[in-house]
C-alpha positions as MATLAB code, in Angstrom:
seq = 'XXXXXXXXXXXXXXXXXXXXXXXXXXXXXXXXXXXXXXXXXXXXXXXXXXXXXXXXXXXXXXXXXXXXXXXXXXXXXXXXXXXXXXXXXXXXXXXXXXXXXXXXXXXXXXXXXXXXXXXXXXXXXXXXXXXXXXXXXXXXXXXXXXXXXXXXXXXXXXXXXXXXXXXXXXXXXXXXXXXXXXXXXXXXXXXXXXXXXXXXXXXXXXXXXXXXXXXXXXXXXXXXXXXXXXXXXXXXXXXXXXXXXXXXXXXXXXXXXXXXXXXXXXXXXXXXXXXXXXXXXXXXXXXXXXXXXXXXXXXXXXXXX';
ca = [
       0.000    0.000    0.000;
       2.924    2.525    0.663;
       4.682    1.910   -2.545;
       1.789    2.386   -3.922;
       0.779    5.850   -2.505;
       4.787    6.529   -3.214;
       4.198    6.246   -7.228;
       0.595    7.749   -7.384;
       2.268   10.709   -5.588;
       5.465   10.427   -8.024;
       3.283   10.448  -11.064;
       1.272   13.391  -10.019;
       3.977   15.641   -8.818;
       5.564   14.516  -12.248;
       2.996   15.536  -14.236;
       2.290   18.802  -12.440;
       5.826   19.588  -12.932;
       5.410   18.714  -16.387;
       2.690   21.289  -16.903;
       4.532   23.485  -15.297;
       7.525   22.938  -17.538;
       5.597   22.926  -20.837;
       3.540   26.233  -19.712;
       7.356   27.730  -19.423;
       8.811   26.141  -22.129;
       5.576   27.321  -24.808;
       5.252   30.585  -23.584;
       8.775   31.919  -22.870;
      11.197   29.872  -24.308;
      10.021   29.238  -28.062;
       9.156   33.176  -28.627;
      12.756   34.098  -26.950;
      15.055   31.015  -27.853;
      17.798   33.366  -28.028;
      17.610   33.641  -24.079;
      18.280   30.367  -23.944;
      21.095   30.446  -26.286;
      22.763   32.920  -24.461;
      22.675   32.157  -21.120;
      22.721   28.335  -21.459;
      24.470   27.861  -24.944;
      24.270   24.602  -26.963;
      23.241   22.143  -24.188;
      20.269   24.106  -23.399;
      19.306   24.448  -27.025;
      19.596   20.780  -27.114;
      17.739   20.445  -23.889;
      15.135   22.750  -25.148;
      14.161   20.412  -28.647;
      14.214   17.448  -26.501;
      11.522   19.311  -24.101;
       9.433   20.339  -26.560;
       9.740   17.223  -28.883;
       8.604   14.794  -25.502;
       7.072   17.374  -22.675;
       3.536   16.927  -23.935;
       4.456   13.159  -24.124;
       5.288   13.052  -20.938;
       3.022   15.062  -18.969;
      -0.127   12.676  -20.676;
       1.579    9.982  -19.586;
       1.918   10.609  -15.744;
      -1.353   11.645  -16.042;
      -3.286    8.842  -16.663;
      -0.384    6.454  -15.008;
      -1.672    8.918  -11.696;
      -5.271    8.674  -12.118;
      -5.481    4.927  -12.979;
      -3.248    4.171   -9.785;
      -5.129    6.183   -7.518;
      -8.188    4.392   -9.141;
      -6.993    0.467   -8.605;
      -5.228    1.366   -5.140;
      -9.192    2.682   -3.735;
     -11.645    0.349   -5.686;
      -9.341   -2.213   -7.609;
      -7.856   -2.841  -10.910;
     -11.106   -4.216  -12.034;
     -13.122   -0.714  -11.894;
      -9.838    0.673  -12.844;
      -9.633   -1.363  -16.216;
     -13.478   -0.712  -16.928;
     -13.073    3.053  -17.154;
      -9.519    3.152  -18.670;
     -10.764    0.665  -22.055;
     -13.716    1.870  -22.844;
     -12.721    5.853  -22.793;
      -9.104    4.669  -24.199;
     -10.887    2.528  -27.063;
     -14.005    4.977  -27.738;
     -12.232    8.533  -27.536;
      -9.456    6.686  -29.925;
     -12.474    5.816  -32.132;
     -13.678    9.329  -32.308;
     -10.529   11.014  -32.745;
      -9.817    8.683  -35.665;
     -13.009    9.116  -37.225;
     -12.505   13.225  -36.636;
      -9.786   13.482  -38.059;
     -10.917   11.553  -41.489;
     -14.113   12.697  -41.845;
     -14.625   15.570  -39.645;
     -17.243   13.993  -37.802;
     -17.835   14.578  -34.546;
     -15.537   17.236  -33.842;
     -15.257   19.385  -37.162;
     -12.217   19.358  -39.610;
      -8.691   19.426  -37.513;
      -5.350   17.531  -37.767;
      -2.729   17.047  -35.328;
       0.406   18.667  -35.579;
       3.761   16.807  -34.528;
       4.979   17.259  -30.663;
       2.072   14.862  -28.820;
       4.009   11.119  -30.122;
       3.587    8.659  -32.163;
       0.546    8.820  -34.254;
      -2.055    5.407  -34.422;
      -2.484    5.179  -38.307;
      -0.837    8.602  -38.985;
      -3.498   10.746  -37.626;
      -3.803   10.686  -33.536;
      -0.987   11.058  -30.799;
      -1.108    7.587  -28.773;
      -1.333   10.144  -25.598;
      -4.569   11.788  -26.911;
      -6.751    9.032  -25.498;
      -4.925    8.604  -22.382;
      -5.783   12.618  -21.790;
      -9.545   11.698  -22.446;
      -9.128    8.672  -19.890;
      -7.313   10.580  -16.963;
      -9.202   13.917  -17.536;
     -12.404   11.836  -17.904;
     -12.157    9.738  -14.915;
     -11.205   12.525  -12.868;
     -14.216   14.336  -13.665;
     -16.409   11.384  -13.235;
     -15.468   10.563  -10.178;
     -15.985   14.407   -9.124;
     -19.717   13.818  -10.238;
     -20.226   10.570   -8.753;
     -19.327   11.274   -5.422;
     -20.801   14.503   -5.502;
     -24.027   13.281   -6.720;
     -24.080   10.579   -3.889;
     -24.683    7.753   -6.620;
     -23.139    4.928   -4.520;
     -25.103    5.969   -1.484;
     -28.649    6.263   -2.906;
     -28.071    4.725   -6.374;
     -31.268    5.370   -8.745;
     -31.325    6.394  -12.602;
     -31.441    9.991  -12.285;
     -28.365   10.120  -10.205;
     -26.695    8.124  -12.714;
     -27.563   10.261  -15.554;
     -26.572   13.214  -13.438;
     -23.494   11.738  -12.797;
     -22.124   11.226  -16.307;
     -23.850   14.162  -17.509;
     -21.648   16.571  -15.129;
     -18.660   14.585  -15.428;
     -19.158   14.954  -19.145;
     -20.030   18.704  -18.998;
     -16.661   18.967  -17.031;
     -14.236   17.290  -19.512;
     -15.970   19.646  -22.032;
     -15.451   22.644  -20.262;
     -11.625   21.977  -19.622;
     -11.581   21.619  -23.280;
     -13.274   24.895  -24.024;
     -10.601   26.353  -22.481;
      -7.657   24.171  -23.418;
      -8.298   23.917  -27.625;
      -8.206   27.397  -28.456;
      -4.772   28.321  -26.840;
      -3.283   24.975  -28.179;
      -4.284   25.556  -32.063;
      -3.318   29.175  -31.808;
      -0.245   29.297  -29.850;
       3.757   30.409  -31.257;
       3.908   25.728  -30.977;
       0.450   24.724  -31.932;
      -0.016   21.392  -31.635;
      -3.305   20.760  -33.538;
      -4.903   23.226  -36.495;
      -8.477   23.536  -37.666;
      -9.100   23.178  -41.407;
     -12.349   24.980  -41.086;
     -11.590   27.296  -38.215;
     -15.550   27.985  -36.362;
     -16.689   30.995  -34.487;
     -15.721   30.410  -31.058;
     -12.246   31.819  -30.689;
     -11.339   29.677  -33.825;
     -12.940   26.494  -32.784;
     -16.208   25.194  -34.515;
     -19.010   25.088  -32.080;
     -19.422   20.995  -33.087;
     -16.586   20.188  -31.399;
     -18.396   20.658  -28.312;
     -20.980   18.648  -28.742;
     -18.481   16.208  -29.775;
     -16.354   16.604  -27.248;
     -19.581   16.404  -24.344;
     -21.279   13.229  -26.660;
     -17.798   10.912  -26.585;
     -17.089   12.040  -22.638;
     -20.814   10.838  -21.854;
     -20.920    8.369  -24.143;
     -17.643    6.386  -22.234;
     -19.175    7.733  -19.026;
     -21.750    5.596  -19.520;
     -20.233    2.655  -20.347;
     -18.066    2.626  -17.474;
     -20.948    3.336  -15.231;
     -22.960    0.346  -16.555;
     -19.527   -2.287  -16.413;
     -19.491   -0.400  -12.205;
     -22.968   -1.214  -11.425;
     -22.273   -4.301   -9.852;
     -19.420   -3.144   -7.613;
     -20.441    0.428   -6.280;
     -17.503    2.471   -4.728;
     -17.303    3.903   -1.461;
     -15.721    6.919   -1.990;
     -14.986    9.332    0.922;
     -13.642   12.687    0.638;
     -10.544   11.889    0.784;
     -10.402   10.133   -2.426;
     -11.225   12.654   -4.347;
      -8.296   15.013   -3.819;
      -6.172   13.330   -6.601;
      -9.266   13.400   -8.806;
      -9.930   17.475   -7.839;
      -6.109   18.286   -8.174;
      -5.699   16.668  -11.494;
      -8.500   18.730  -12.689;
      -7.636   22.039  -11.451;
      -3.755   21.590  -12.425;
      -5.149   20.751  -15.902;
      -7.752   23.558  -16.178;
      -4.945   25.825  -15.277;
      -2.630   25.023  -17.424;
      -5.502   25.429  -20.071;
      -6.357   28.892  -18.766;
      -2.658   30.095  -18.798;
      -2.515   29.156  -22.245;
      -5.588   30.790  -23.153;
      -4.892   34.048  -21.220;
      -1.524   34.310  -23.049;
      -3.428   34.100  -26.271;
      -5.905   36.776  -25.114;
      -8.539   34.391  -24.771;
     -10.731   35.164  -21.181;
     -14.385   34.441  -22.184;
     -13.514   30.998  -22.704;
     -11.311   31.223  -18.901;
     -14.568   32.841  -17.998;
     -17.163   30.100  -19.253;
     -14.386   27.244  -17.687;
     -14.544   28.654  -14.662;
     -18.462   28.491  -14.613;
     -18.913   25.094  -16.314;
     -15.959   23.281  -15.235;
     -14.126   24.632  -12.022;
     -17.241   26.038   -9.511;
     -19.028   22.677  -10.640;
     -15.846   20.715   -9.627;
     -15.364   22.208   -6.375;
     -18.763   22.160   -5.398;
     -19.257   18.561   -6.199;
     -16.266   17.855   -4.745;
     -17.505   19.378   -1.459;
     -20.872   17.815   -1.323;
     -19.333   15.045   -1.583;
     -19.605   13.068    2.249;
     -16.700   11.521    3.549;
     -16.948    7.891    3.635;
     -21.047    7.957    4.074;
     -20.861    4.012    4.337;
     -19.143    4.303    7.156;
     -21.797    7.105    8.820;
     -24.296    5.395    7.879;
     -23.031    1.842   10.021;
     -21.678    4.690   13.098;
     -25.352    6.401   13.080;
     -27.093    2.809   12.750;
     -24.585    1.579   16.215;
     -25.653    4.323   17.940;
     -29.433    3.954   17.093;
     -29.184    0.365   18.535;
     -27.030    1.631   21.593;
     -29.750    4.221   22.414;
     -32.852    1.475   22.007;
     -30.828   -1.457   23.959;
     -29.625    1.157   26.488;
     -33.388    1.260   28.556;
     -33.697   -2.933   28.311;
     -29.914   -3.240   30.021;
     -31.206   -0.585   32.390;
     -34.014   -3.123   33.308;
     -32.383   -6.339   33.647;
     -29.980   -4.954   35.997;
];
């Protein structure tokens, strides 16, 4: 259990540090790489390709390696497994059926700096951002929403359709700034209305989130979490870190409305669901049942003394 707190902790300071890194390295080094060359010379020209060549790379990576540790150390590998396929297998689907046919996102292609591509058109580390960003939001909603504790349809349906409103609004934020900045990493071929983006991709991006949402939620519904408070700090801290690296970006680019609506949609949402959410109500529930018994039983002890 301790070596396994040890590398969910590694993994999330790593990929923190990672956004940190890749926020410095897009927004001050590549418009000034002369600073670079002067006060660092050719090692930290070198270092600086390598960076930007692997930083988004990386960062994905300890992403999801965080989220789907912190996920199979609290419920198991099982529920673990049954989020990370089907929004790993389905968001793959999409992308690869976006970026052919422009359908469901609108007409984009990817841009090198993200990894290898599957079948020439989408990073390897694109899904694993839908999985680790995804997960983290719908565990947010889930707790938040209480499902586990009073589990009925509408809380179910509430529960992916926040989670899935979440993801979206981190991406609101996020795809502006990243096909518009000095490095971009994606372009539009039709560029839309909103800041550059086509206002499809939304309802792309909310429609693939809910649609893996679900799926995991059905493949859970035999093994409901508990999930205290607790649990969702990883979850909350991915989410934030992410959203802020998003709305650094964005900000840099001029971009505020879509801070503005993230902040609304995505980041009040987030940290109100993660507040409602009860710490450990399983284990309330059994303390307030104990002392219900204790204060019936108390009066019959009384008497057969």
């Amino acid at each position: 259990m301790r070596q396994a707190v040890i590398g969910e902790r590694v993994c999330l300071t790593g990929h923190i540090l990672s956004l940190v890194f890749g926020l410095a390295g897009i927004l001050v080094v590549v418009p000034h790489p002369e600073f670079i060359i002067a006060n660092f010379g050719e090692v930290g020209q070198n270092a600086m390709q390598l960076s930007m060549a692997g930083g988004g790379v990386v960062y994905m990576i300890l992403g999801a390696s965080a989220v789907f540790l912190h996920v199979k150390r609290n419920w198991g590998l099982i529920p673990a497994l049954t989020f990370l396929l089907p929004s790993v297998l389905i968001s793959l689907s999409a992308e690869l059926l976006g970026t052919s046919t422009g359908f469901p996102f609108g007409h984009y292609s990817y841009l090198s700096g993200l990894g290898y591509k599957i079948g020439g058109l989408v990073p390897f580390t694109i899904p694993l951002s839908w999985f680790y960003l995804g997960c983290a939001s719908y565990l947010l909603a889930r707790a938040g929403l209480q499902v586990d504790k009073n589990p009925n349809w509408l809380r179910h349906l509430g529960a992916v359709f926040f989670g899935a409103l979440l993801l979206t609004s981190w991406d609101l934020v996020l795809d502006p700034a990243m096909s518009q900045t000095s490095l971009p990493f994606w372009y539009w071929q039709q560029p839309g209305a909103f800041f550059g983006m086509p206002y499809q991709n939304f309802a792309g991006w909310f429609s693939t989130g809910a649609l893996f949402m679900t799926v995991a939620a059905l493949l859970w519904r035999h093994q409901p979490l508990s999930i205290e408070q607790s649990q969702l700090h990883l979850p909350l801290i991915v989410y934030l870190s992410n959203f802020a690296f998003a709305a650094v970006m964005s900000l840099a680019a001029g971009f505020s409305i879509p801070v503005l609506l993230g902040l609304f949609l995505g980041v009040i949402p987030a940290v109100v669901l993660w507040w409602k959410a009860q710490t450990n109500p399983l284990k309330i529930n059994k303390v307030n049942n104990a002392t219900t018994e204790e204060v019936v039983m108390a009066p019959l002890k009384a008497a057969l003394k």
